[in-house]
N, C-alpha and C positions, 0 to 999 in steps of 0.2 A: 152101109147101114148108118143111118141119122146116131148122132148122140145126145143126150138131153140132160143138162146139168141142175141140178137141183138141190136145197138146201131142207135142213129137217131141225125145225125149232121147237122150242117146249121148257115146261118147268123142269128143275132139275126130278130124278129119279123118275121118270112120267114114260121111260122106255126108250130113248132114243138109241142108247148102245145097244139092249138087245134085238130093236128092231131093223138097223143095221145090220147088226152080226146075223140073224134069222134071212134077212135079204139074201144075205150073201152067202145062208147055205140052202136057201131053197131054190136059189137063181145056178145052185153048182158052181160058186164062184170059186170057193174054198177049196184049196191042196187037201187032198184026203187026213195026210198028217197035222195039218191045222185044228180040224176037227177032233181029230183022236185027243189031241191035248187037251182043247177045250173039255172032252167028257170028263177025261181022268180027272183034271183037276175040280170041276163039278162033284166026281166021286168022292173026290178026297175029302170034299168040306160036305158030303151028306145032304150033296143040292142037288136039284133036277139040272138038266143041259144047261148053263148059262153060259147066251151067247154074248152076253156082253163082255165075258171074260177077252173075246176074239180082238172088242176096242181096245181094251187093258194091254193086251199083248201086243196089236201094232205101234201103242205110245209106248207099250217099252222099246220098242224094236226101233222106234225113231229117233228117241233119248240114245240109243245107244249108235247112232247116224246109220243103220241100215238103211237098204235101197230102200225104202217105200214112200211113198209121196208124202209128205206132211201135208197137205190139206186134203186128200182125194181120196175115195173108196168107189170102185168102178163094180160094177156088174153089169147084165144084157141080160132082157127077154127076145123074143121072138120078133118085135117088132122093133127095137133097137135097143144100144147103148145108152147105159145112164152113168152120171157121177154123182156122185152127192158129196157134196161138199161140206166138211166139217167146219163148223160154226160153233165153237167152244162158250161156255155162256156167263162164266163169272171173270178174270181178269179180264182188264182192260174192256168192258163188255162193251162198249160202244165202237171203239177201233173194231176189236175184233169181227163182234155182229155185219157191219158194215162192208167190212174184207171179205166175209166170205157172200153172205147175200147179194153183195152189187153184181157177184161175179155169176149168180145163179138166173136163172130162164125159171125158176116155177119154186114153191117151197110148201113140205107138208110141217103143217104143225100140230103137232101131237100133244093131247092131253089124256090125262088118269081117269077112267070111268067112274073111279071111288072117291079120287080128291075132286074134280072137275077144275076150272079153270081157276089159277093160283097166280099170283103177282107177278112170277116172273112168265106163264104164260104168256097175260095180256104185255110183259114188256116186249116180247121177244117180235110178239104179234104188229106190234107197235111200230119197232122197227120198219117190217116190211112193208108198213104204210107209209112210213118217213120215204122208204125207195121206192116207194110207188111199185112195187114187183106184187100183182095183182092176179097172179095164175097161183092160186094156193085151194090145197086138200087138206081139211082135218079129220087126222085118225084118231077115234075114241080107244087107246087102249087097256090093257089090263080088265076089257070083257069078262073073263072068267072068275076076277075077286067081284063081281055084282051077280054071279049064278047068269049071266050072258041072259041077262033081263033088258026087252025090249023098253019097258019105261025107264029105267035109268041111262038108256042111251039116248033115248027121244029130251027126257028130262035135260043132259048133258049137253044135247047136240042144239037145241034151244037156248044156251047159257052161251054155247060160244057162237053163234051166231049173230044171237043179239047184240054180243059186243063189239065183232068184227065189224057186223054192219053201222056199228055207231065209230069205227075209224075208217069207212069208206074202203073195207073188203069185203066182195060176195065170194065166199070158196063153191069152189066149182062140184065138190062128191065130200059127203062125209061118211068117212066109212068106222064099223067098228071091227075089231081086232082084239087077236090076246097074239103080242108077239112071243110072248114065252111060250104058249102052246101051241103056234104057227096056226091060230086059229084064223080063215080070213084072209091071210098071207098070199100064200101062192095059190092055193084050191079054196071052192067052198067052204063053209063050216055049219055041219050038220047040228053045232048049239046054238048056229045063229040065224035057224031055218025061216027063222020070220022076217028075216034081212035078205031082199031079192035086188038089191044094187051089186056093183060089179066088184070085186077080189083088191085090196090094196093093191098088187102088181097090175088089174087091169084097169084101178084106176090113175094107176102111172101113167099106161100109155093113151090116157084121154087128153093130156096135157099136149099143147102144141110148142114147137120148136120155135125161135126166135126166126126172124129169115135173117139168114148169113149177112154177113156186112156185105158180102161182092152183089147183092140181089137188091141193096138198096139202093138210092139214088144216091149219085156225086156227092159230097162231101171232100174237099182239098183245102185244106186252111193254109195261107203263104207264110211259109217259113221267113223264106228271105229272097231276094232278088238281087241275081251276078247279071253282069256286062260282061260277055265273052265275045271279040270281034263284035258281029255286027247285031250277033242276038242279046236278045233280055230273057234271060231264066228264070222263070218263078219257080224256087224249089219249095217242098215240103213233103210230109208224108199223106197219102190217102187215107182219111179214116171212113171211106162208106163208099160202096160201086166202085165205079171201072172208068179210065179214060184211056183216048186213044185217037191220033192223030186222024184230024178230017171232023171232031166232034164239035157242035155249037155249047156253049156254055156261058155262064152268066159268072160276074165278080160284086161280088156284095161284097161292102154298103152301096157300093154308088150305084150298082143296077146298070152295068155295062154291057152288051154281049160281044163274043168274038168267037173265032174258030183255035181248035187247037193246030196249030202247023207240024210240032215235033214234040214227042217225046224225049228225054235226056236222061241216059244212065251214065255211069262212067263207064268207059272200054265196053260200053253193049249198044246194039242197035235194035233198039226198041219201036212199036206202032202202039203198044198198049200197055195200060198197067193196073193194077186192082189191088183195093182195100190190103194197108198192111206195108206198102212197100215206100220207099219216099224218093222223088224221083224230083227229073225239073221237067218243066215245060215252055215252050214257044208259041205263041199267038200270032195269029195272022197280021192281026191288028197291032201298031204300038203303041200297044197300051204301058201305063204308067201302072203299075202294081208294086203293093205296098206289104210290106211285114203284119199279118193280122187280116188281109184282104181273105177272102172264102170263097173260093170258086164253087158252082154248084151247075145244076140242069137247070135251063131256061124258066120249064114248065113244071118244074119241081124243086123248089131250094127249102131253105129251112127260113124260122121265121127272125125279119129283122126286127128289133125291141128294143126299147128303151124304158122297160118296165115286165119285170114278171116275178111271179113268186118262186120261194124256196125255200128247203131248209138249210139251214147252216149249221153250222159246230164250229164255238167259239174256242178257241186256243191261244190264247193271251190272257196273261196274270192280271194286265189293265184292264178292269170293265171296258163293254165296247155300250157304247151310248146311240141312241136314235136319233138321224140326219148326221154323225160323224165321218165326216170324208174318207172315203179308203180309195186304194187303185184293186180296180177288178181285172184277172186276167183270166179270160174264156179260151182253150186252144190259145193259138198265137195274137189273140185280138187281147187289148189294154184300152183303160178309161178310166173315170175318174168317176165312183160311185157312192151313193150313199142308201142305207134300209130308212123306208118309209116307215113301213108300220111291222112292227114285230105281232103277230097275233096271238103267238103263243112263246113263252120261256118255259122250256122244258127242262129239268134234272139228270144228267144223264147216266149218270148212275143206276136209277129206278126209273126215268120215265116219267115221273109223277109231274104233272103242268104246275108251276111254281107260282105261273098270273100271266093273266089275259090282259091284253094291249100293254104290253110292255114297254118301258124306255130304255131297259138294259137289257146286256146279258152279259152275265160272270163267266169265271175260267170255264174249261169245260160243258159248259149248258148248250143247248141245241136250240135256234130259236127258227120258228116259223113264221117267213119273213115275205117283202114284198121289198124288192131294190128295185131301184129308179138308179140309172146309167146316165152320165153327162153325154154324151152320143152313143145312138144304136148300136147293139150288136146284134151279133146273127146267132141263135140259140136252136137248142132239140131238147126233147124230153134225153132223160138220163139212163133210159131203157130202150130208148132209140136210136140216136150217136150219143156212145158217151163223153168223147170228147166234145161235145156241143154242149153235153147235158151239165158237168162240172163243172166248175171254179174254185179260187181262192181268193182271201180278198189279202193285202200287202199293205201295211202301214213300218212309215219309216223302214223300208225294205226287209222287214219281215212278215214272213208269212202268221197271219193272227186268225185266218177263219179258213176253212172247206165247204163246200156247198154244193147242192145236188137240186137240179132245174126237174120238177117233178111233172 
């Protein structure tokens, strides 16, 4: 059964933990005694079921180093496994957001049918367009505080639309919902008869799965290269597809090809190897292979550059200034780079755009940028390989930025 990881953003109070906790008891994730607790204590305070109490309880349960995953809440429909990935939204908001998003395949963002779309919405929104993570659902919740009125969904669903598409997101289904009264959830909802799209769970599984790293093309970035007897070993790890001795393959930058002769594990005898593992290799050819070299398929490599856009997030107390030399390190590749044009200085705190075409950026700011490379590197989108998709930039041998190839 496929698994499909996914991230749930929004303004604060706008339902994410009982819409969670409601997943995970309409999906039967939930230990029968899980529940029982949650009602009682519900009882006890003179509330209806609140299932957010369920989040409350895993962070205490993690505070106190119980097993339970600190980032992860799993459940499974019928058509597969999901995770959703906890993406907490006020400290540290930018690390945070970041950590858990990069890590997700699709994200729903949920807004209040009552309040509609709120500051820290559009931040949170924002983000996901900084990652480029472009499979996204918005659920209108809390339907039931508007009498589950088809004009103020339509009114609602119009708000956030307009804005998504003004940061270059189309969400895929917007559905409405009352998580507290599992309206829309797992079954139809008979108050929301004039709504003929598909059930929040069935718009889960409309979402498509990344394809596995083994299913993509080559990707091997050259760690380093031994002299052992008579062979030259390029080691490194795979980060994308599969190699395997007898295979034709190409070495970027310089656009070489050769065959692979041997694969090299220690104490294993190897023909193949795939995404994940870091291994060496032998070539037909002797070739000269270097530290930052990028083995790839002939007829399918990644793209070499010496110019492309990004966002960055600046982390250095010293302003970084526009055309100031840094060293860029992609994967195992290094050079000597500088940002063209910043187009955008972002706040990262809030988000808020602080000025267009910028010459700086201060501590913590995020700017959206355009770096020119003293020689080509070899890059991917950051949703593709993400070791092709990163960077950092290194001034006076610390690290001062992160950066994500969109």
């Amino acid at each position: 059964m496929d698994t499909l990881s996914f991230v749930i953003v929004g303004h604060v109070d706008h339902g994410k933990s009982t819409l969670i906790g409601r997943l995970l008891y309409d999906t039967e994730s939930l230990a029968p005694d899980k529940f029982d607790e949650i009602k009682k204590s519900s009882k006890e305070l003179g509330r209806e079921t609140e299932f957010a109490y369920l989040l409350d309880h895993l962070e205490e349960e993690r505070q106190q180093g119980v097993t339970i995953d600190t980032t992860q809440v799993f459940f499974k429909t019928d058509k597969r496994q999901y995770v959703i990935i906890d993406a907490p939204g006020h400290v540290e908001f930018v690390k945070n957001m970041i950590t858990g998003a990069s890590q997700a395949e699709a994200a729903v963002l949920i807004v209040d049918a009552k309040e509609g779309t709120k500051e820290q919405t559009r931040r949170h929104a924002y983000i996901l367009s900084l990652l480029g993570l472009n499979q996204v659902i918005v659920v209108i919740n809390k339907m039931d505080l508007v009498d589950f009125s088809e004009q103020v969904f339509g009114h609602v669903k119009k708000d956030v639309e307009q804005f998504l598409n003004s940061i270059g997101i189309k969400p895929g289904l917007c559905v409405p919902i009352s998580a507290l009264k599992g309206e829309n959830i797992a079954k139809s909802s008979r108050s929301l008869n004039w709504y003929n799209g598909p059930t929040f769970l069935e718009s889960l599984d409309t979402l498509k799965n990344r394809m596995p790293a083994e299913g993509k093309a080559l990707i091997f970035p050259v760690q380093d290269v031994y002299k052992i007897g008579d062979k030259r070993i390029a080691v490194g790890r795979i980060e994308a597809g599969v190699i395997h001795a007898g295979q034709q393959i190409k070495v970027l930058p310089n656009g070489t090809t050769t065959t692979v002769k041997s694969i090299e594990k220690f104490l294993e005898d190897r023909d193949r190897a795939c995404c994940g593992e870091s291994i060496g290799i032998a070539t037909e050819d002797s070739l000269f292979l270097n530290r930052g070299d990028i083995i790839c398929e002939p007829s399918d490599g990644p793209t070499l550059t010496d110019s492309f856009g990004a966002n960055i997030f600046w982390m250095s107390k010293e302003d970084f200034k526009k055309d100031t030399r840094v060293t860029i390190r992609c994967a195992t590749q290094e050079t000597s780079a500088k940002v063209e044009k910043i187009s955008r200085r972002i706040d990262s705190s809030n988000l808020q755009v602080l000025e267009h075409d910028a010459s700086i950026l201060k501590n913590l700011e995020v700017g959206q940028v355009t770096v020119k490379t003293k020689r080509p590197i070899v890059i991917k989108s950051f949703n593709d390989v993400k070791e092709l998709g990163r960077f950092v930039f290194v001034k006076d041998e610390n690290i001062c930025a992160g950066g994500i190839i969109i």
